[in-house]
C-alpha positions in Angstrom: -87.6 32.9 25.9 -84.6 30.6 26.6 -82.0 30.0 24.1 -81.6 27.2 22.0 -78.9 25.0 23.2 -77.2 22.4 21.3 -77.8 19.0 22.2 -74.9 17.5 19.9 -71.2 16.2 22.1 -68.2 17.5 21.8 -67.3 14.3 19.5 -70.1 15.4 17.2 -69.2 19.2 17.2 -65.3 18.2 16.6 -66.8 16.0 13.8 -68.1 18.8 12.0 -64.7 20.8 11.4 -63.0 20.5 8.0 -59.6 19.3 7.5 -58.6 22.6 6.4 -60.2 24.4 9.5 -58.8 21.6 12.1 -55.3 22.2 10.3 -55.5 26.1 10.8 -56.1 25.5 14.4 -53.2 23.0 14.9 -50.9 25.2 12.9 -51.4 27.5 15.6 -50.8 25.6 19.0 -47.2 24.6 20.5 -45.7 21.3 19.9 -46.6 20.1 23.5 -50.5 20.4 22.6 -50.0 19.2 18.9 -49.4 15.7 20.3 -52.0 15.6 23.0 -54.3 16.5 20.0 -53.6 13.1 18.2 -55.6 11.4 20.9 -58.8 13.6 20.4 -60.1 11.0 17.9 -58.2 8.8 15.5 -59.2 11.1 12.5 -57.2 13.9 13.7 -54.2 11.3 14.6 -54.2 10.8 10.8 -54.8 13.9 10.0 -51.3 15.1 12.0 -49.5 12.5 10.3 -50.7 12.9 7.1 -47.7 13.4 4.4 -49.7 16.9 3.0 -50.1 18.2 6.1 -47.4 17.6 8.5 -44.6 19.8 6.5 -46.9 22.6 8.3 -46.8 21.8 11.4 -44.3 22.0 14.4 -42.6 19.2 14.7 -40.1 17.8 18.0 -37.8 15.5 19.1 -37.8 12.4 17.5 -34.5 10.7 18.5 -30.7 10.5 18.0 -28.5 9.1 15.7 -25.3 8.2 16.8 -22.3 5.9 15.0 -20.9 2.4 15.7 -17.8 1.7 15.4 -16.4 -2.0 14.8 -13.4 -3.8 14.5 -11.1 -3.2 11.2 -12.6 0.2 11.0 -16.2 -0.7 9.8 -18.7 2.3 10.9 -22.7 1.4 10.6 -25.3 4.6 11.8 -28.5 3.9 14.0 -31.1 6.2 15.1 -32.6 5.6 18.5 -36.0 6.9 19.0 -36.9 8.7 22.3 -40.0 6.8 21.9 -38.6 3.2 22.2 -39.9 2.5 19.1 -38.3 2.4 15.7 -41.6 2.0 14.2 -42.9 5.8 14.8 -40.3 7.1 13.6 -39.7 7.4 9.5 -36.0 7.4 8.8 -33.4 5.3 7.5 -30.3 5.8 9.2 -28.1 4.1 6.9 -29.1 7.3 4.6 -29.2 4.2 1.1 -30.3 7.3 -0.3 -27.2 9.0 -0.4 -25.9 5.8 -2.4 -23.3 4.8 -0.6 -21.9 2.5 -3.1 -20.1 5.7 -4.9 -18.1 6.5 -1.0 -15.7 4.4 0.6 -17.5 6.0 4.2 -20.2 8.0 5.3 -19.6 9.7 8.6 -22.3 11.6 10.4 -20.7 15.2 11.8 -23.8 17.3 12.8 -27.8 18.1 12.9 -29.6 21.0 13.2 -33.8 21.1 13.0 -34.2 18.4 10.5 -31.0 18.5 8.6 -28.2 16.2 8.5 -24.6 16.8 7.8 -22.6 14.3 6.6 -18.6 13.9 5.9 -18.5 11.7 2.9 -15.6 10.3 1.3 -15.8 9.8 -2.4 -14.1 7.0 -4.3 -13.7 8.3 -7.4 -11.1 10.8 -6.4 -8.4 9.8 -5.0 -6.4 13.3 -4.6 -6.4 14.1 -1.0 -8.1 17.6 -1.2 -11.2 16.7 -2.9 -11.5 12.8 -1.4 -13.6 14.5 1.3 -16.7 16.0 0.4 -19.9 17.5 2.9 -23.1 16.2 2.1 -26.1 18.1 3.8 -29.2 16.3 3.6 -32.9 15.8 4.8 -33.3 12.5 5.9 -37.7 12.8 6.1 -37.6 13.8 2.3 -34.4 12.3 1.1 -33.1 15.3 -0.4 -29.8 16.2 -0.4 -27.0 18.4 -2.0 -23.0 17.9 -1.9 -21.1 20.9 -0.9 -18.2 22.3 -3.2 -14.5 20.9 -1.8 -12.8 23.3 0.7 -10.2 26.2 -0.4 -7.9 25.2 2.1 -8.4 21.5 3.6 -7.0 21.3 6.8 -6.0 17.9 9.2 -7.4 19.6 12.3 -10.8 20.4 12.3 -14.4 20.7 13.4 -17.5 21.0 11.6 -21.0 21.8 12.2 -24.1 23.1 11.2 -26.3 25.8 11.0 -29.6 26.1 10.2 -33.1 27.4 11.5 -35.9 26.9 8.9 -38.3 29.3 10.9 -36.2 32.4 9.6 -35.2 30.9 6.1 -34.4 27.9 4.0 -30.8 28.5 3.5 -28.3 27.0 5.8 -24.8 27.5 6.9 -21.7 25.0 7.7 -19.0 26.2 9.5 -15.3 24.3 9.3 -13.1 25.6 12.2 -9.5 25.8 11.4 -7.5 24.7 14.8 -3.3 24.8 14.8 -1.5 21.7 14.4 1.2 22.4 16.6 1.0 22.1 20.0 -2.6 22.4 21.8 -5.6 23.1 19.3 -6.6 26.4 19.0 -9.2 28.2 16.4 -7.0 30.0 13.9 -9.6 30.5 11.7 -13.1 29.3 9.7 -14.4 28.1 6.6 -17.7 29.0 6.3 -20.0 27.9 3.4 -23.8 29.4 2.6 -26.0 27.6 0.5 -27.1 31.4 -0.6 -23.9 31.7 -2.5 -22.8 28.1 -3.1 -19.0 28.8 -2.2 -16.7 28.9 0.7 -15.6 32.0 2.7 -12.1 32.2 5.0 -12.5 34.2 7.8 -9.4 34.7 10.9 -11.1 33.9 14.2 -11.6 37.1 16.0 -10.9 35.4 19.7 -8.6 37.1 21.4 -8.2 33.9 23.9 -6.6 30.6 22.6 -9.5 28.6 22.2 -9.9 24.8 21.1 -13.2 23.8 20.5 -14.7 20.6 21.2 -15.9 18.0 19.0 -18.3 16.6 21.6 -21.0 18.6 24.1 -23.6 19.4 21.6 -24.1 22.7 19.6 -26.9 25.9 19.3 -28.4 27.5 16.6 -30.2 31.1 18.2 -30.6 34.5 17.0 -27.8 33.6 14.0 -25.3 32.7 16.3 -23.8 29.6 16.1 -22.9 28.5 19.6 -20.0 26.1 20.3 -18.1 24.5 23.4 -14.2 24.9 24.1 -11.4 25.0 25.9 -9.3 27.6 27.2 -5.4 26.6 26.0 -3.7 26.8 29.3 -0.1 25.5 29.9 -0.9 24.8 33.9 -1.2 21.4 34.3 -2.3 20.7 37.9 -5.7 23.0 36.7 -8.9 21.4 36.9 -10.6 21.0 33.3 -14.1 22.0 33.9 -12.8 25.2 34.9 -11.7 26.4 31.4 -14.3 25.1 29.7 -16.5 27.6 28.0 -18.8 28.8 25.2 -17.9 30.0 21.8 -20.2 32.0 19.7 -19.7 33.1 16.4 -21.8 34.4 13.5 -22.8 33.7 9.3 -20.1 35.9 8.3 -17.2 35.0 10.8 -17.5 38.8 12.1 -18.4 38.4 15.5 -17.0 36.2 18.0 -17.1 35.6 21.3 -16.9 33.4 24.7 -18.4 33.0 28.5 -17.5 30.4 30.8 -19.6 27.7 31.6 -20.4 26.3 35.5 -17.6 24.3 36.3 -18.4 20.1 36.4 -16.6 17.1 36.8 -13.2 17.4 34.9 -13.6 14.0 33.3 -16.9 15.1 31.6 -17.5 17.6 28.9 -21.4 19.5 29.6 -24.5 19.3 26.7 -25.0 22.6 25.1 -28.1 22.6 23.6 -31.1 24.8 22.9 -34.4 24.2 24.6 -37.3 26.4 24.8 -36.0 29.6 23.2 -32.9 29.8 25.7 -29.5 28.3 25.8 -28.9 25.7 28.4 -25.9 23.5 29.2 -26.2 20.3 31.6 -23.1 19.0 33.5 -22.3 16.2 36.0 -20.9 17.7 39.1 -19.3 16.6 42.3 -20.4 18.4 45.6 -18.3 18.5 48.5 -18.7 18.8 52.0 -16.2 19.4 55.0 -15.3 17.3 57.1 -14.5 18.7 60.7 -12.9 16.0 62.0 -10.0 15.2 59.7 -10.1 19.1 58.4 -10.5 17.2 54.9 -13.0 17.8 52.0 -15.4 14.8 51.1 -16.8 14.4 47.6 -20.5 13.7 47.6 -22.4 11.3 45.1 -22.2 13.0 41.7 -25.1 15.3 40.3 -26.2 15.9 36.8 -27.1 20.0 36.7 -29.5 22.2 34.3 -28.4 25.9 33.8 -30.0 27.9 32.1 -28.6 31.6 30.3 -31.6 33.7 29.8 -29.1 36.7 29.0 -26.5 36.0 26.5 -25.3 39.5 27.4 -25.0 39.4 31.2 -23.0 36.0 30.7 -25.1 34.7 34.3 -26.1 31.2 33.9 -28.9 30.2 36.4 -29.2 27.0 37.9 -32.8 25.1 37.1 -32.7 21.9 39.1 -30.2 19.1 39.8 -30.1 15.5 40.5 -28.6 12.6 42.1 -27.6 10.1 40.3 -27.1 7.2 42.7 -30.9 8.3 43.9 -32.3 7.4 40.5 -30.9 4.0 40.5 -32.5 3.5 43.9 -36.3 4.8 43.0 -35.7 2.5 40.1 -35.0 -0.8 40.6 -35.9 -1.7 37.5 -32.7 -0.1 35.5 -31.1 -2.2 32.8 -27.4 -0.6 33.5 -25.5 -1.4 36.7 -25.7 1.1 39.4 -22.2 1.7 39.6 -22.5 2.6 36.0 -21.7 6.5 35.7 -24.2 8.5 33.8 -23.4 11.7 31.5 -26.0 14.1 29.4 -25.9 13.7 25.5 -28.8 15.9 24.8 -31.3 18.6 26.4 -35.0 18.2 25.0 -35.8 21.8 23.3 -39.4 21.5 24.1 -39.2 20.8 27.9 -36.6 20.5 31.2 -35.7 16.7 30.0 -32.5 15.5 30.2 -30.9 11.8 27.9 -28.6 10.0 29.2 -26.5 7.5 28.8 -24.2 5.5 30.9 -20.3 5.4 30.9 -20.6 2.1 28.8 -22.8 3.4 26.9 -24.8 0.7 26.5 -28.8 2.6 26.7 -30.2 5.4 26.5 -32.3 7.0 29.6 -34.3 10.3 30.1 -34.9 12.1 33.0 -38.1 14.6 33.2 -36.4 17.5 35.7 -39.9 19.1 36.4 -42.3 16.0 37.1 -38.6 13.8 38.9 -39.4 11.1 36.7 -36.6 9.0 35.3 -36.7 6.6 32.1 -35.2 4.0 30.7 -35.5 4.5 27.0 -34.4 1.2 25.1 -30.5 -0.3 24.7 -28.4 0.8 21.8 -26.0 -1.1 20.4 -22.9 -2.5 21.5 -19.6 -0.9 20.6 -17.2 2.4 20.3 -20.0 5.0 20.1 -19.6 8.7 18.7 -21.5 11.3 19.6 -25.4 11.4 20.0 -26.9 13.8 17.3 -30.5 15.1 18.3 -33.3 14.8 15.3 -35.9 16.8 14.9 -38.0 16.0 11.7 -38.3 18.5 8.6 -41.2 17.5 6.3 -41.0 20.6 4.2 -39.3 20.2 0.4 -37.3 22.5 0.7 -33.4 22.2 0.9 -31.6 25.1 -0.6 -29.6 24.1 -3.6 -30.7 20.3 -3.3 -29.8 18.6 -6.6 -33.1 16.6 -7.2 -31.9 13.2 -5.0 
């Protein structure tokens, strides 16, 4: 006797599944697959997007934010979507929800997987210790808390933020002390945790002379905060890139530490970033080759690299791929930026091997898709002094340790 077979489609079969079965299954499957699942039907597309559901699942890479700044010291935010498109992406990058009427400026410092950290300036106090206040906030949800003032405000500093809502809702920000005489080195860190809602001092425990870097990106693995710097050397004939390197430090300002990084072009500082569980760091480099006829070396076209440090411990970074430059400009003839225009990394997609970029003037933003060679213009951003590019990922979930109801 044969069995019974269903004469019903896949469509039909798919239509049978309740939203609460459909949204076990997604909860389940990588980010990669979560959006190839919005075009199974237009159900499931709103399904995924739907505000009750979405705070469970994985979300990605939605864009950067990044700062303009204008003539007589006026700064306005933007947020550039990797998509192109403002419209798929819900966020407000002037942050009105902050109400910025009660600061005289609201600058943007750091992300970190859906969080925002702000340095916000408060008009109401006009002492010079508490004028500056931190603001860490959740743009998707519009929650946000202000951060107790500093024990010990210093001129010369960096800030960033730490945070990894797959081990717990509470988050770290980390306010590195650097010397004001002479080069900037890391004498020491602030560190506050929204666990105990106050500030900690702790020495730095590098051994080295280390400045950190208020550009290259940042990484958030394994509670280690990861950092770029420079080595403080008093040589000046010595190429940068080759005392650049990577600063780690934890929660409690215990343990520190540093590894170099691959050496690139000494006008450019690399990308730290995190991308599919590992720590990787892109950097424009120059090859050389010799030339046997004048016994000179020849610099070749400049090459953007991916490396890649599987082993925090064996401090080997391995090289994933690399690419020309000029070549890209070539197999695109359709590229909105000059092709003398130099291009530099601002951020390392943590999903896949894809690289954005933008050009010395700054004026777009491009991807490049190291695995499949394909390049991409992205959209233009707008004109002026730009900051850094800070990487969004949205956070749908409520919860922001110690929010105060905003």
């Amino acid at each position: 006797m044969e069995e019974e077979r269903s004469d019903e489609p896949p469509a039909v079969a798919v239509s049978l599944l309740t939203d609460d079965l459909i949204m076990e299954i997604l909860c389940r499957v990588p980010v990669k697959s979560l959006h190839r699942f919005k075009c199974v039907s237009r159900s499931w597309r709103d399904l995924i997007a739907h505000p009750a559901y979405r705070k469970k699942l994985p979300q990605t890479l939605a864009g950067f934010f990044y700062e303009i700044s204008y003539y007589g010291g006026v700064r306005r935010n933007y947020f550039a979507s990797i998509s192109g498109s403002a419209a798929t992406v819900d966020v407000d990058p002037s942050l009105a929800f902050l109400q910025p009427m009660a600061y005289t400026d609201i600058k943007l410092v750091d992300t970190r997987n859906g969080l925002l950290l702000c340095a916000c300036y408060n008009k109401e106090n006009s002492s010079t210790e508490h004028k500056l206040r931190f603001v860490v906030c959740n743009p998707a949800t519009q929650r946000s808390v202000m951060l107790p003032p500093q024990p010990q405000p210093q001129q010369h500093y960096v800030t960033w933020l730490a945070f990894d809502p797959a081990v717990s809702s509470r988050f770290h920000v980390l306010n590195f002390e650097q010397s004001e005489q002479g080069n900037y080195y890391i004498t020491g860190v602030n560190i506050y945790s929204s666990q105990t809602g106050v500030w900690t001092h702790r020495d730095t425990g590098l051994v080295k002379e280390i400045g950190l870097l208020s550009t290259g990106g940042s990484a958030f693995l394994g509670g280690m905060l990861y950092l770029l710097g420079q080595l403080n050397t008093q040589s000046i004939n010595i190429d940068l890139s080759s005392t650049m390197v990577l600063v780690s430090v934890d929660m409690e300002g215990k343990a520190w530490n540093w590894i170099n990084v691959p050496e690139g072009c000494f006008h450019y500082v690399g990308t730290i970033g995190l991308s599919q569980g590992c720590l990787h760091y892109a950097t424009t480099i120059t090859p050389v080759s010799n030339n046997d006829n004048e016994n000179t070396i020849l610099p070749l076209e400049e090459e953007i690299a991916l490396w890649c440090l599987e082993n925090h411990d064996s401090k080997e970074w391995v090289l994933k791929d690399s690419l020309s430059i000029h070549k890209q400009f070539i197999d695109n003839p359709l590229s909105i930026d000059d092709p003398e225009s130099d291009y530099h990394t601002v951020g390392i997609h943590p999903d896949c091997d894809t690289l954005f970029l933008v050009p010395k003037r700054g004026a777009s933003l491009a991807s490049y898709d190291m695995r499949h060679q394909i390049f991409c213009n992205i959209l233009d951003l707008e004109k002026g002094c730009l900051s850094r590019h800070l990487p969004y990922v949205p956070l749908f979930s409520e919860s922001l340790a110690d929010a105060d109801g905003q």
